[in-house]
C-alpha positions as CSV (number, residue, x, y, z in Angstrom):
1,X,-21.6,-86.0,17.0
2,X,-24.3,-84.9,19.2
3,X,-26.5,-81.8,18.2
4,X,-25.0,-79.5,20.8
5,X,-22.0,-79.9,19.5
6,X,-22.4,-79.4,16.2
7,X,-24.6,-76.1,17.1
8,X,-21.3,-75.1,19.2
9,X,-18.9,-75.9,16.2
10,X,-21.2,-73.5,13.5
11,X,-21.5,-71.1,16.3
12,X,-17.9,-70.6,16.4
13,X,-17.4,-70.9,12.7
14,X,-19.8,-68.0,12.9
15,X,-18.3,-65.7,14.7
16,X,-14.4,-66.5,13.7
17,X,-15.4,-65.9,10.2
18,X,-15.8,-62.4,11.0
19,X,-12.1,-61.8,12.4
20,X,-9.7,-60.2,9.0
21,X,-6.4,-59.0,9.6
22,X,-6.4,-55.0,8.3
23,X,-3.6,-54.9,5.9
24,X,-1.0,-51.9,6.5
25,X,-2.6,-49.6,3.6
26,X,-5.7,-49.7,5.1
27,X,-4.8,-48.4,8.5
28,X,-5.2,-44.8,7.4
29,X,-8.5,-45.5,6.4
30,X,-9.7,-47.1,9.3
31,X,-8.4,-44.5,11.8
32,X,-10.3,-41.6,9.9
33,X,-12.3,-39.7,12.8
34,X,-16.1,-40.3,11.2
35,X,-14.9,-44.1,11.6
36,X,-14.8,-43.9,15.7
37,X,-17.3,-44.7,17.8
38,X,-17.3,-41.4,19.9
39,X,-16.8,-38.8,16.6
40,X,-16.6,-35.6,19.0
41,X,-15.6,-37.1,22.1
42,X,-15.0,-33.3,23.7
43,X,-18.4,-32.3,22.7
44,X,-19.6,-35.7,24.3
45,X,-18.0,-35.3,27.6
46,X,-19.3,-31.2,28.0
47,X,-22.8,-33.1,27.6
48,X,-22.1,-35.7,30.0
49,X,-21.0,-33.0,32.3
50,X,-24.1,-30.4,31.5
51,X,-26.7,-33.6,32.2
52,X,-25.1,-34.4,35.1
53,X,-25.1,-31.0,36.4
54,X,-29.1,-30.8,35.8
55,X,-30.0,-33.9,36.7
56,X,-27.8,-34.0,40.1
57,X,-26.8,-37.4,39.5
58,X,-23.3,-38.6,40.5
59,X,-23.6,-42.2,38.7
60,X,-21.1,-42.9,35.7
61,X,-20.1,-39.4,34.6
62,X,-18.6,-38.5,37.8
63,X,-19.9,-35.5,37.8
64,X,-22.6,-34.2,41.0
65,X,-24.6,-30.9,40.5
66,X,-27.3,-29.5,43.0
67,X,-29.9,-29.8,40.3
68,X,-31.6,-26.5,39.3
69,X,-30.9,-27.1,36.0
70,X,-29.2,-24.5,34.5
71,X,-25.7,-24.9,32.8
């Protein structure tokens, strides 16, 4: 077996071992809100929209202002 090969086939083993199946019972736990990646997703959007605003950017929060900088 050539050395890429083996490199590819550890590589793999790597990164499969990390996939589990989440039993039923642990759903609940998983789903709490401190568990999410975005834990106050409103709060996070009214900042996406206030920096947009000030800055007078359009670009990924769809959002344009004229850029005085108040709220």
């Amino acid at each position: 077996m050539s050395r890429f090969k083996k490199g590819a086939f550890f590589f793999c083993l790597l990164f499969l071992s990390g996939c589990s199946s989440v039993s039923p019972w642990e759903r609940g736990t998983l789903a709490k809100a401190h568990m999410s990646l975005e834990p106050a997703p409103l709060q996070n959007s009214l900042r996406t929209h206030q920096y947009g605003s000030r800055e007078a950017a359009s670009g990924g929060g769809a959002a344009g202002g004229g850029g005085c900088g108040c709220y």
